[in-house]
Residue frames as qw, qx, qy, qz and C-alpha x, y, z in Angstrom:
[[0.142, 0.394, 0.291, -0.860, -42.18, 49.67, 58.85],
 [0.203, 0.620, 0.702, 0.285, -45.73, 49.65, 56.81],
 [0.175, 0.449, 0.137, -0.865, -47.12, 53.17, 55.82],
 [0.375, 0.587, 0.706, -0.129, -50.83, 53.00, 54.31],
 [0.113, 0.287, -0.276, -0.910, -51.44, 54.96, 51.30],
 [0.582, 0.184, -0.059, -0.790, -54.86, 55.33, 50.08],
 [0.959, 0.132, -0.055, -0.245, -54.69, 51.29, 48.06],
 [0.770, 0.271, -0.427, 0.389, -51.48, 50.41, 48.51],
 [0.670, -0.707, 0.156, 0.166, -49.22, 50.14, 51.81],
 [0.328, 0.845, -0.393, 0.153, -45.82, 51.03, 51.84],
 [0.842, -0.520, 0.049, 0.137, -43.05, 49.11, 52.85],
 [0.032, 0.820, -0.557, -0.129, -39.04, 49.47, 53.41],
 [0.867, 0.264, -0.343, 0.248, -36.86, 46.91, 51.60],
 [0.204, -0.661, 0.647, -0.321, -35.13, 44.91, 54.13],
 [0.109, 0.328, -0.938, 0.001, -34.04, 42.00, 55.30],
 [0.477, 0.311, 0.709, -0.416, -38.25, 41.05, 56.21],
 [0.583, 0.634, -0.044, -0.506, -39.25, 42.61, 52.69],
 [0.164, -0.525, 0.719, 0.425, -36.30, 40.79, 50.84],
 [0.235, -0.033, 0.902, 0.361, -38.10, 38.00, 49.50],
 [0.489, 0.660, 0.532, -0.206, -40.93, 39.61, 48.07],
 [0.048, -0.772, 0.319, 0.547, -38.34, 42.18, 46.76],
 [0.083, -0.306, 0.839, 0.442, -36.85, 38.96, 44.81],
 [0.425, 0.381, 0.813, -0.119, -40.26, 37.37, 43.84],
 [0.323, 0.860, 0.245, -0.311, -40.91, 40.80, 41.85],
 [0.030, 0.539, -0.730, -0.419, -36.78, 40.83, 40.30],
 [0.408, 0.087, 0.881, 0.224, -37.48, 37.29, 39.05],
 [0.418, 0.741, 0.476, -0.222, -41.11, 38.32, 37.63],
 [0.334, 0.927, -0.078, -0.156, -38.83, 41.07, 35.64],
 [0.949, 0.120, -0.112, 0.269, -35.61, 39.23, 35.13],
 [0.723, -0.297, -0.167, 0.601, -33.86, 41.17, 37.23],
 [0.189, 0.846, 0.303, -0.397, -35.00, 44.44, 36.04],
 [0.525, 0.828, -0.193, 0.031, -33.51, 46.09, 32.79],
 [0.758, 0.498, -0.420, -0.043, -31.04, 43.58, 32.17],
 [0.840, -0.096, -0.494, 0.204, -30.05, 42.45, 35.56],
 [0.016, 0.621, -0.353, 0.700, -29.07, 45.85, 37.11],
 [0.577, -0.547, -0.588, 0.148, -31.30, 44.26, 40.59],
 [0.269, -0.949, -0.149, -0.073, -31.20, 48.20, 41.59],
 [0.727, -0.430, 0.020, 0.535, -27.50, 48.43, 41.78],
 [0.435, 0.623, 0.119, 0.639, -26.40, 50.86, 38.75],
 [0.201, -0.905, 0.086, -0.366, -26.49, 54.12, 41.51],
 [0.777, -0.585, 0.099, 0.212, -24.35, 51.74, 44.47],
 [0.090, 0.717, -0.648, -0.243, -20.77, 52.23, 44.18],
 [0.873, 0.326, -0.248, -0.264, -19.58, 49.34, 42.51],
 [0.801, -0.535, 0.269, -0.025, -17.34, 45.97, 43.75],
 [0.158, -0.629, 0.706, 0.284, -13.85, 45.56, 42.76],
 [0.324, -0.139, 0.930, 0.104, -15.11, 42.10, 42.07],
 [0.486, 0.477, 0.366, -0.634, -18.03, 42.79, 40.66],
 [0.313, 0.271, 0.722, 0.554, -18.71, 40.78, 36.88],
 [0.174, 0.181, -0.079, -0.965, -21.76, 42.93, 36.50],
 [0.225, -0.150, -0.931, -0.244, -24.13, 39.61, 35.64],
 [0.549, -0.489, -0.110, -0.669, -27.20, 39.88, 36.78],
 [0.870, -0.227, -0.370, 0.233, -26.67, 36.41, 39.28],
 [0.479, 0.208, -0.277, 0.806, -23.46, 39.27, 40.47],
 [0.156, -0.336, 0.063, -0.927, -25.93, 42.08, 41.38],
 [0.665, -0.505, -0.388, -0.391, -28.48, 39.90, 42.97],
 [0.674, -0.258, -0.520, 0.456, -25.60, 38.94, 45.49],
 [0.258, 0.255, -0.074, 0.929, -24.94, 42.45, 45.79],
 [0.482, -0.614, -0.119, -0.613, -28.46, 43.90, 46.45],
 [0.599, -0.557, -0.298, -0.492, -28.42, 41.76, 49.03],
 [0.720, -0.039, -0.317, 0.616, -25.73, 42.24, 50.60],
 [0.130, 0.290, -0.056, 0.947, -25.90, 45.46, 50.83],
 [0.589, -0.441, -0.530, -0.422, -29.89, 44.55, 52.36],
 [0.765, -0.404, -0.474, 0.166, -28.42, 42.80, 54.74],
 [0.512, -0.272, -0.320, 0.749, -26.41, 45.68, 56.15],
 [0.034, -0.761, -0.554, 0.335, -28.87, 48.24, 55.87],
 [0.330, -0.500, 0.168, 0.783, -27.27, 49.85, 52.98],
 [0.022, 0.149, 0.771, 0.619, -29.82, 49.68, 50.75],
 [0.139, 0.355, 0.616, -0.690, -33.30, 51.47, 50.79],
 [0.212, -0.158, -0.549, -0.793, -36.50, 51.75, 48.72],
 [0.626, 0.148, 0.283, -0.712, -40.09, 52.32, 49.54],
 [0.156, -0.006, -0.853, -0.498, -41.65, 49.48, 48.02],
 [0.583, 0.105, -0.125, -0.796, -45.31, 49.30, 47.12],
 [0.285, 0.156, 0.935, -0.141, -47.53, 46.73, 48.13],
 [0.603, 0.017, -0.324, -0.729, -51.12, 45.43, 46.93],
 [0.976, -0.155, -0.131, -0.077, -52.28, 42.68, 48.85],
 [0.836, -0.353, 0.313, 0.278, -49.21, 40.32, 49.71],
 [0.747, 0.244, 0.147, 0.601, -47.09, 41.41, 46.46],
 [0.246, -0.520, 0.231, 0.785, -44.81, 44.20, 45.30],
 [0.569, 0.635, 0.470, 0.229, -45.78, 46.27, 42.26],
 [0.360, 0.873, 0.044, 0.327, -43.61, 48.93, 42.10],
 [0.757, -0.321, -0.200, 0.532, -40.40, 51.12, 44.35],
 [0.039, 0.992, -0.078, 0.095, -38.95, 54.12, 44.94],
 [0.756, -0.197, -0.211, 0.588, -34.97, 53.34, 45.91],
 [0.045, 0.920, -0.048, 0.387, -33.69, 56.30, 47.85],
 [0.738, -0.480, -0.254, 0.401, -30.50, 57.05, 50.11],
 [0.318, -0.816, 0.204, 0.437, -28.08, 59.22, 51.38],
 [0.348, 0.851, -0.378, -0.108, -25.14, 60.40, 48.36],
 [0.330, -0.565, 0.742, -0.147, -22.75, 58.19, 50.16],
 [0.682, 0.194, 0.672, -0.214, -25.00, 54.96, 49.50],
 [0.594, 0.527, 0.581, 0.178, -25.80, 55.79, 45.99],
 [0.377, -0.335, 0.345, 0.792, -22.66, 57.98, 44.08],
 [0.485, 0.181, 0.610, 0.600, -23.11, 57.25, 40.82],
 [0.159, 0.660, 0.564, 0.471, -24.25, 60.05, 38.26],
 [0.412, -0.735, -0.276, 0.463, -23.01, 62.89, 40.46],
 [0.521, 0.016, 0.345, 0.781, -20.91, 64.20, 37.72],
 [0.119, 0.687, 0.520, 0.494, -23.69, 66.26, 35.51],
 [0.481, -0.762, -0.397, 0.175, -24.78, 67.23, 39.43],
 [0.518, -0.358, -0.109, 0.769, -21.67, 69.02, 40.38],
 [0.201, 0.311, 0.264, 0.891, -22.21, 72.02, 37.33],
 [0.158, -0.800, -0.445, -0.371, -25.36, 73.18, 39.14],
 [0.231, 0.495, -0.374, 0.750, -23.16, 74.68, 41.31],
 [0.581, -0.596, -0.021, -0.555, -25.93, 73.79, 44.34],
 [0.389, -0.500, 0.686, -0.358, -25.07, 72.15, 47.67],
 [0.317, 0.083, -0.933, -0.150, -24.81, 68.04, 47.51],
 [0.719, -0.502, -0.086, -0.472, -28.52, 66.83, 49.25],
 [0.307, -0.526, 0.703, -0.367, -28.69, 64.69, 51.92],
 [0.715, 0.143, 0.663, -0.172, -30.66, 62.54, 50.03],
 [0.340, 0.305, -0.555, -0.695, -31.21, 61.21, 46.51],
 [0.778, 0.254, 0.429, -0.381, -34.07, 59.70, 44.67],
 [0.259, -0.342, 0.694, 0.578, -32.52, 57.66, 41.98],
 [0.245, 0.092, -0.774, -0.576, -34.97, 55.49, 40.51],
 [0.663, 0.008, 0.260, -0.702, -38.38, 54.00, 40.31],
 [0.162, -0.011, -0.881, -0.444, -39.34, 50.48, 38.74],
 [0.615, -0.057, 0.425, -0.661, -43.05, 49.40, 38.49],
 [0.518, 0.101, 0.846, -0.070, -44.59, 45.89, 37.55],
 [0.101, -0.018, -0.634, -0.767, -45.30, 46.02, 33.81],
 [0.192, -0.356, -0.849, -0.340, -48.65, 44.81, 34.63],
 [0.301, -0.636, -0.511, 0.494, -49.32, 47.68, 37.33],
 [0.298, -0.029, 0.252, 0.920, -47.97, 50.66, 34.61],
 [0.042, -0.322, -0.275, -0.905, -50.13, 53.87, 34.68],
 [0.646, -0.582, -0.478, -0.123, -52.19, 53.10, 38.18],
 [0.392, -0.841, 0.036, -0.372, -50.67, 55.57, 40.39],
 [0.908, -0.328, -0.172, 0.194, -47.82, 53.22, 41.79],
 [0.433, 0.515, -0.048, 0.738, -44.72, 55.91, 41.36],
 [0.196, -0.614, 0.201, -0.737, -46.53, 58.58, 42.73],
 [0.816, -0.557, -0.015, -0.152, -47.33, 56.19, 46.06],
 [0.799, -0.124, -0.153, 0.569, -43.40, 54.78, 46.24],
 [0.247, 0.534, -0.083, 0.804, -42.42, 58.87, 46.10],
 [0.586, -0.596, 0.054, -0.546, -45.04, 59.78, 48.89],
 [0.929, -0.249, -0.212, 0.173, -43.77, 56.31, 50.59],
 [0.693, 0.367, -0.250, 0.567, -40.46, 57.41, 50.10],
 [0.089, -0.672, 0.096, -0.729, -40.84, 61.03, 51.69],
 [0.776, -0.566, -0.172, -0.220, -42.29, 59.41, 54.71],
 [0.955, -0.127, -0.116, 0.241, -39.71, 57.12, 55.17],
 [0.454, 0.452, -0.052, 0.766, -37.20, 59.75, 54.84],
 [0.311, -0.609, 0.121, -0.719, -38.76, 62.15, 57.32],
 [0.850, -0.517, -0.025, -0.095, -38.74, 59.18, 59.99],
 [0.881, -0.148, -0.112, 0.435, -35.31, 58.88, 59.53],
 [0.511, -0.449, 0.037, 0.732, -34.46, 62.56, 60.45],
 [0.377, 0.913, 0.155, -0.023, -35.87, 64.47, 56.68],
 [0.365, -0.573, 0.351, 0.645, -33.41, 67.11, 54.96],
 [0.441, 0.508, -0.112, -0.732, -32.81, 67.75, 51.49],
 [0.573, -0.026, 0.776, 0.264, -33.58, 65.49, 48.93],
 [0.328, 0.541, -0.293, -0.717, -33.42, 65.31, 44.94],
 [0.815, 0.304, 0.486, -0.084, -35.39, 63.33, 42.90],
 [0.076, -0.353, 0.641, 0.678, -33.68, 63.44, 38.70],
 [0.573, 0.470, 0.575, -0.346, -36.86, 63.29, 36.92],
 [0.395, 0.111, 0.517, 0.751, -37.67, 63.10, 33.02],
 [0.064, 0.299, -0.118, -0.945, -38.91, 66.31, 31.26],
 [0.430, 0.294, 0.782, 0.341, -41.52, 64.82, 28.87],
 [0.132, -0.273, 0.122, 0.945, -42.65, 67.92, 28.48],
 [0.685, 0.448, -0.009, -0.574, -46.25, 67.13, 27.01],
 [0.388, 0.422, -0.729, -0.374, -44.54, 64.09, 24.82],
 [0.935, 0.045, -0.200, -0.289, -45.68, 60.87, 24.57],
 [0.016, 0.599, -0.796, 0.080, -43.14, 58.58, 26.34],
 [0.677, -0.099, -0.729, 0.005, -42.79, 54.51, 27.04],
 [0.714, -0.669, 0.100, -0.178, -43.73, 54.08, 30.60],
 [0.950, -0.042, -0.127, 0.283, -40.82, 51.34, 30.53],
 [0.333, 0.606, -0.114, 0.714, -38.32, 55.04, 29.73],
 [0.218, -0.792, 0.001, -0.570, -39.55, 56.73, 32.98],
 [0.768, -0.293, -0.533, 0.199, -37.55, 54.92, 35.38],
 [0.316, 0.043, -0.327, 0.890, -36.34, 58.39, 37.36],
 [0.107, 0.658, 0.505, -0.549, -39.99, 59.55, 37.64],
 [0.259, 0.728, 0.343, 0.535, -41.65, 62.56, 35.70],
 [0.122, 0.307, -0.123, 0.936, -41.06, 66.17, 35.95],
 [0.325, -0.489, -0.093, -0.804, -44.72, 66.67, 37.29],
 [0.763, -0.220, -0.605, -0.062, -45.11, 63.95, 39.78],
 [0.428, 0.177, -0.239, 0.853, -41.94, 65.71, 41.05],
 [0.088, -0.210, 0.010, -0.974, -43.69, 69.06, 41.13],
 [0.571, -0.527, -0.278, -0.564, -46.92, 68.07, 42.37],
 [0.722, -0.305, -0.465, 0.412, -44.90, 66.28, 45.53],
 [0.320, -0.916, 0.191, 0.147, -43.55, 69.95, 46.42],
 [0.667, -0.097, 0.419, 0.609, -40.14, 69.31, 44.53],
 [0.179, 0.918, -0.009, -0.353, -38.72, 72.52, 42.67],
 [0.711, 0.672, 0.019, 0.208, -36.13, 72.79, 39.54],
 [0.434, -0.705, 0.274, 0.490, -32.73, 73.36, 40.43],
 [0.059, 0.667, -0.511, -0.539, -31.47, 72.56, 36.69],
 [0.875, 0.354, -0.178, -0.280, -30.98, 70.45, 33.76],
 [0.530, -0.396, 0.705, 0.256, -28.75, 67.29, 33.01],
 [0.222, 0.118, 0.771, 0.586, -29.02, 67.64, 29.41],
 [0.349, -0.091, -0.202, -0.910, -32.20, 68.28, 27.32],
 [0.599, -0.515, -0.334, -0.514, -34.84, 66.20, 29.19],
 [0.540, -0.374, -0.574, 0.488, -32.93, 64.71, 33.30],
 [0.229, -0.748, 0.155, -0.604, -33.48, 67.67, 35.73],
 [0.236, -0.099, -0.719, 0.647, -32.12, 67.84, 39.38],
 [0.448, -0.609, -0.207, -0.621, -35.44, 68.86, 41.82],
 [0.325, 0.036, -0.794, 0.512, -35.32, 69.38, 45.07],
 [0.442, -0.690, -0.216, -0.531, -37.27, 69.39, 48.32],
 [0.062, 0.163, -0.819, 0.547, -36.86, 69.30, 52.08],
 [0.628, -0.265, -0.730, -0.041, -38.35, 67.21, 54.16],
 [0.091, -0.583, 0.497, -0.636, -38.78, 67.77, 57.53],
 [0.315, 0.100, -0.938, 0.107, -38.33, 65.40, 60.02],
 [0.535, -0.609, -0.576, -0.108, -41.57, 63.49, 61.80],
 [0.463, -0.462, -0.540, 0.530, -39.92, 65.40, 65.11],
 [0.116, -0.041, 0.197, 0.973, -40.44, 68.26, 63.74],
 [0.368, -0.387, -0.548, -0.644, -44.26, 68.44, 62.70]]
């Protein structure tokens, strides 16, 4: 599925997207330090944790449609992603979650990664908007994004891999709480394309 945004088109990582998916891991050696988007999946018994380990993984998990990110086009490459799924898909880091005492979404936004050479050009806030879409075709509901706080601070783009707080907030996403002194939980619902 393509969805157009303003300069960039949106696509879903799958088993057609895959090898641009890996043309853009290679470009970043596998993305902070070889994770290839897996840190959030639940993790394989067998699993070494190598980056070469996680690449089999991603794409395994590709191939059986357990794996899902907007990803951000320009022309014929990738420059950036949103990975989102259902709790089930992507556990990890639920723990913090559980004190806000709020219901478990139906979705979660974990993480973002863009192309070092694409950083501060709007590519986030298109994989989030990508995301939403893609989410509302498959039925909407809630979903929570775990942005950082920066509060006004100077940060490293390279740091902001969960999104910002306002990016969040200018999507329609609302504060449910903190996870410390700069992660927040934000939600929004979605409502599904049959719906509108």
């Amino acid at each position: 599925m393509t969805v157009p945004t303003s300069r960039f088109a949106i696509k879903e990582l799958g088993t057609a997207t895959w090898p641009d998916f890996v043309r853009v891991m290679e470009k970043h050696n596998g993305v902070w330090n070889g994770c290839w988007c897996v840190a959030f999946h639940p993790r394989p018994n067998e699993s070494t944790g190598t980056a070469e380990a996680n690449r089999v993984y991603k794409e395994k998990l590709v191939r059986a449609n357990q794996s899902h990110a907007a990803l951000v086009y320009d022309g014929a490459d990738i420059v950036g992603w949103c990975q989102f799924g259902p709790p089930a898909e992507l556990p990890a880091r639920l723990g913090g979650f559980r004190k806000l005492g709020a219901s478990m979404p139906e979705w979660r936004i974990t993480c973002f990664f863009v192309d070092r050479d694409r950083r501060k050009q709007g590519v986030s806030a298109a994989a989030l908007a990508g995301a939403l879409r893609l989410i509302a075709g498959r039925g909407g509901g809630t979903v929570d994004g775990y942005p950082t706080a920066t509060r006004g601070k100077p940060y490293s783009s390279s740091f902001l891999w969960a999104g910002t707080e306002s990016m969040f907030a200018a999507a329609g996403f609302r504060a449910l709480g903190s996870l410390g002194t700069t992660k927040l939980v934000m939600r929004k619902v979605v409502r599904s394309r049959r719906e509108r």
